[in-house]
C-alpha positions in Angstrom: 45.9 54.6 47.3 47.4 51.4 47.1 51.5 50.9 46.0 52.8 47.9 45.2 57.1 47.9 45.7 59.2 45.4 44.4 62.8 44.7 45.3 65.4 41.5 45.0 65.8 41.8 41.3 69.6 41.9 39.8 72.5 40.3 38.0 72.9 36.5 38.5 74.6 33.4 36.6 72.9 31.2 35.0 71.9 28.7 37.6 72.3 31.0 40.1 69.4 32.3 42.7 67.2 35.5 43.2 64.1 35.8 45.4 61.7 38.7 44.6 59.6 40.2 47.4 56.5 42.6 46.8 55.1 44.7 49.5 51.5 46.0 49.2 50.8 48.9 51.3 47.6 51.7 51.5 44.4 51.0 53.1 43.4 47.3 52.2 40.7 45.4 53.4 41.7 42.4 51.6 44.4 41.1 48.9 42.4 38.1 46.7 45.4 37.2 44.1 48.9 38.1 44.5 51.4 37.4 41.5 54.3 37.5 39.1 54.4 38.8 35.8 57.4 39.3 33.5 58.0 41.0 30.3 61.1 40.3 28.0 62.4 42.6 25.4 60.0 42.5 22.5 58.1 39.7 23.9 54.3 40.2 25.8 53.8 40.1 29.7 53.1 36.8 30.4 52.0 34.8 33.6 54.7 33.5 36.1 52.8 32.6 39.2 49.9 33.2 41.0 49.0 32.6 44.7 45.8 32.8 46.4 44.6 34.0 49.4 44.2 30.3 49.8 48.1 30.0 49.2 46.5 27.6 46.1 49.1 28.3 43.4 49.2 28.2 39.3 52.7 28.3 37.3 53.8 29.0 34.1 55.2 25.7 32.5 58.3 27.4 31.9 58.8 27.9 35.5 57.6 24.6 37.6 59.9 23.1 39.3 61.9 25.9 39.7 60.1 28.6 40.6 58.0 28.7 44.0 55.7 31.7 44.9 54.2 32.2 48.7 52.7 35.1 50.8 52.8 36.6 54.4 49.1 37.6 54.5 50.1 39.9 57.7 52.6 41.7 55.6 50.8 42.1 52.3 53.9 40.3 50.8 54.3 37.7 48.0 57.7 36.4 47.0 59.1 34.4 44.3 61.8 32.2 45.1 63.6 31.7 41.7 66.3 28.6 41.3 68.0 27.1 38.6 67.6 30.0 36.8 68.4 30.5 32.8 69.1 33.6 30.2 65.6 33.0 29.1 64.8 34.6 32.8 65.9 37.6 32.1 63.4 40.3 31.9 61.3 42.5 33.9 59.3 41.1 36.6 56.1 42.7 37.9 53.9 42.2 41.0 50.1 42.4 40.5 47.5 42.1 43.1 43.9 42.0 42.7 42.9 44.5 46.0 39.9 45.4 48.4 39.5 48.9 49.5 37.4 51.5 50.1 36.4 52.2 46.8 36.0 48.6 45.9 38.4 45.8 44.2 40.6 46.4 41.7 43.3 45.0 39.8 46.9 47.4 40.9 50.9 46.9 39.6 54.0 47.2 40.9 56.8 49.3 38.8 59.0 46.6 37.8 61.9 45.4 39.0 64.7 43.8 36.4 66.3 40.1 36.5 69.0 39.5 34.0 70.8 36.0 34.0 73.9 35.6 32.1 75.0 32.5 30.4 
């Protein structure tokens, strides 16, 4: 069974710095996409970033420039680096990978991990 675990969220300032880390772990054959989704109180999940096995990367426009995602293939990790952030940050963040195992490829998330910024 595959878990992905999150950790690095918090409290920060506007303007301030967090970086997220997600660690896949199970038996995997391979992790295709590796990303970051975020919900905000009664708003949808939307798309932050996404990195490929490539390391070929995709942001939201809300996030470019600010924002950089990368992986550690060895590790099964993907981070977000998150700068310059704002109050319009805040909400839950979410890992997603699109996984290889046993029983074929599938699309697993993490639990969650909160990010508030205060103004």
């Amino acid at each position: 069974q595959v878990q992905l675990v999150e950790s690095g969220g918090g409290l920060v300032q506007a303007g301030g710095s967090l970086r997220l880390s997600c660690a896949a772990s199970g038996i995997i054959f391979s992790i295709n996409y590796m990303g970051w989704y975020r919900q905000a109180p009664g708003k949808q999940r939307e798309l932050v970033a996404v990195v490929t096995s490539g390391s070929s990367t995709t942001y939201a426009n809300s996030v470019k420039g600010r924002f950089t995602i990368s992986r550690d293939n060895g590790k099964k990790t993907v981070y977000l680096q998150m700068n310059s952030l704002k109050p319009e940050d805040t909400a839950v963040y979410y890992c997603n990978a699109w996984v290889k195992t046993t029983q074929g490829t599938d699309d697993y998330w993490g639990q969650g991990i909160q990010v508030t910024v205060s103004s």
